[in-house]
KEBALUM-499810 format. One record per residue (C-alpha): residue number from 1; residue in one letter; z, x, y. Coordinates in steps of 0.5 Angstrom, whole numbers, always signed. Layout:
<pts>
+-----+-----+-------+-------+-------+
:   n : res :     w :     u :     v :
+-----+-----+-------+-------+-------+
: NUM :   A :     Z :     X :     Y :
...
+-----+-----+-------+-------+-------+
</pts>
This chain:
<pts>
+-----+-----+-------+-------+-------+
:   n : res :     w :     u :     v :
+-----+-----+-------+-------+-------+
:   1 :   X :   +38 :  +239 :   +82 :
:   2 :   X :   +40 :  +240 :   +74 :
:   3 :   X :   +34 :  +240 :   +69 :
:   4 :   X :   +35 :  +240 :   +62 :
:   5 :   X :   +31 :  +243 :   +57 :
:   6 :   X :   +33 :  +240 :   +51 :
:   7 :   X :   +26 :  +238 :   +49 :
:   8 :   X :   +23 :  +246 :   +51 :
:   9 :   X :   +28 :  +249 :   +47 :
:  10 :   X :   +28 :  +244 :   +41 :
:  11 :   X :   +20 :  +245 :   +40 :
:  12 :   X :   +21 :  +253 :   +41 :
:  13 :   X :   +26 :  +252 :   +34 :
:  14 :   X :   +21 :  +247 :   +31 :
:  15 :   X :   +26 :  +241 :   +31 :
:  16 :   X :   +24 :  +234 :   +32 :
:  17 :   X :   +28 :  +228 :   +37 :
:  18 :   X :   +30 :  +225 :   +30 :
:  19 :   X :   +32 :  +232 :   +27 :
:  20 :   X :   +35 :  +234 :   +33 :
:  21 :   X :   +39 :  +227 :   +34 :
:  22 :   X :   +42 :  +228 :   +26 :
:  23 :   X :   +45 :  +235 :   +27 :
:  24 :   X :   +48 :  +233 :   +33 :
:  25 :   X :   +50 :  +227 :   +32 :
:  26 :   X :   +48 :  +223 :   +37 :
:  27 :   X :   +43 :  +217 :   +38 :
:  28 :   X :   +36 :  +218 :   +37 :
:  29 :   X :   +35 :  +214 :   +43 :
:  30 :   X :   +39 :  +219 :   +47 :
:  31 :   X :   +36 :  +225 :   +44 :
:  32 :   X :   +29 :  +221 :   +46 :
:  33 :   X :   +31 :  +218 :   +53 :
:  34 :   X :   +33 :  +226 :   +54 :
:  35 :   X :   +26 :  +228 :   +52 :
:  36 :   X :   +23 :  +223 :   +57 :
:  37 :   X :   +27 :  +224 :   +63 :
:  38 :   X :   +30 :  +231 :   +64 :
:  39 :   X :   +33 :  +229 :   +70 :
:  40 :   X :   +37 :  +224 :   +67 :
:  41 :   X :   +45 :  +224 :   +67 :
:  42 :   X :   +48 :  +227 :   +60 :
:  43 :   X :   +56 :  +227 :   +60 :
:  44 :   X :   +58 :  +234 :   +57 :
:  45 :   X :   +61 :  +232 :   +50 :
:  46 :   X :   +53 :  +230 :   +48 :
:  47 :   X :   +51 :  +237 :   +51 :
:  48 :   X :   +55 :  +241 :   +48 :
:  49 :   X :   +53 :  +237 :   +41 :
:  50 :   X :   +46 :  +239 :   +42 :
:  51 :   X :   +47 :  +245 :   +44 :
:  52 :   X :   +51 :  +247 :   +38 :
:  53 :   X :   +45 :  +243 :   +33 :
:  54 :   X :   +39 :  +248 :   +37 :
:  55 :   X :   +44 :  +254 :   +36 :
:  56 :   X :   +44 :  +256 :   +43 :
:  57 :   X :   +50 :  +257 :   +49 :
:  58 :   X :   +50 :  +250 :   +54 :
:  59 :   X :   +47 :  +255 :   +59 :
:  60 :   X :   +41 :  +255 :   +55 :
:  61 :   X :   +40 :  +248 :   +55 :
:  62 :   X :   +41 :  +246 :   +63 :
:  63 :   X :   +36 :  +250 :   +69 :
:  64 :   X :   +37 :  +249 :   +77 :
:  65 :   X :   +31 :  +246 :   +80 :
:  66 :   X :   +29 :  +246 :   +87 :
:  67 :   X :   +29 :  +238 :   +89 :
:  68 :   X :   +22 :  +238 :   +91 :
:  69 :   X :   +20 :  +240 :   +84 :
:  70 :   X :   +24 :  +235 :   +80 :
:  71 :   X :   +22 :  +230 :   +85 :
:  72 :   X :   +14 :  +232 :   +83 :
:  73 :   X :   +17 :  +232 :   +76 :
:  74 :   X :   +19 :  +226 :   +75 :
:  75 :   X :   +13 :  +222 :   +78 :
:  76 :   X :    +9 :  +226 :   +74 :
:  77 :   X :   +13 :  +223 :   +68 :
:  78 :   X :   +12 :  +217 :   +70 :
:  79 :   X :    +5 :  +217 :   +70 :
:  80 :   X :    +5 :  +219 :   +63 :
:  81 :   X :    +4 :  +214 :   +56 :
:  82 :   X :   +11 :  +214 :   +53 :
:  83 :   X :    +9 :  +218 :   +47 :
:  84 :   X :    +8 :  +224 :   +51 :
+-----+-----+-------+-------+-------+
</pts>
């Protein structure tokens, strides 16, 4: 299953969700439900605007998980508050 790993990326570059979404050009509430739900359905143009606003190749930004681990990632952030 496809991770995106936007939100480990951008913190390492010390880039925020709203500094993120400016660069690429692309709605800070996707930048954010990206952030929330790495899981969730991206469409390749915003992939390619994000990694270009990181600097880094679109490979960088997307990992393979096993199915079990992204099903208990997903209920594990769901348990969390929003802010997280």
């Amino acid at each position: 299953m496809l991770r995106l790993r936007v939100k480990e990326v951008a913190q390492e570059k010390g880039i925020s969700m709203h500094q993120l979404s400016l660069r690429a050009q692309v709605s800070y509430y996707i930048v954010r439900w990206i952030f929330h739900d790495p899981y969730r359905t991206v469409n390749t143009d915003t992939l390619n605007r994000i990694a270009e606003a990181l600097g880094v190749p679109v490979t960088d930004i997307i990992e393979d998980v096993p199915k079990w681990q992204a099903e208990e990632e997903r209920k594990r952030l769901k348990s969390l508050p929003e802010d997280s």
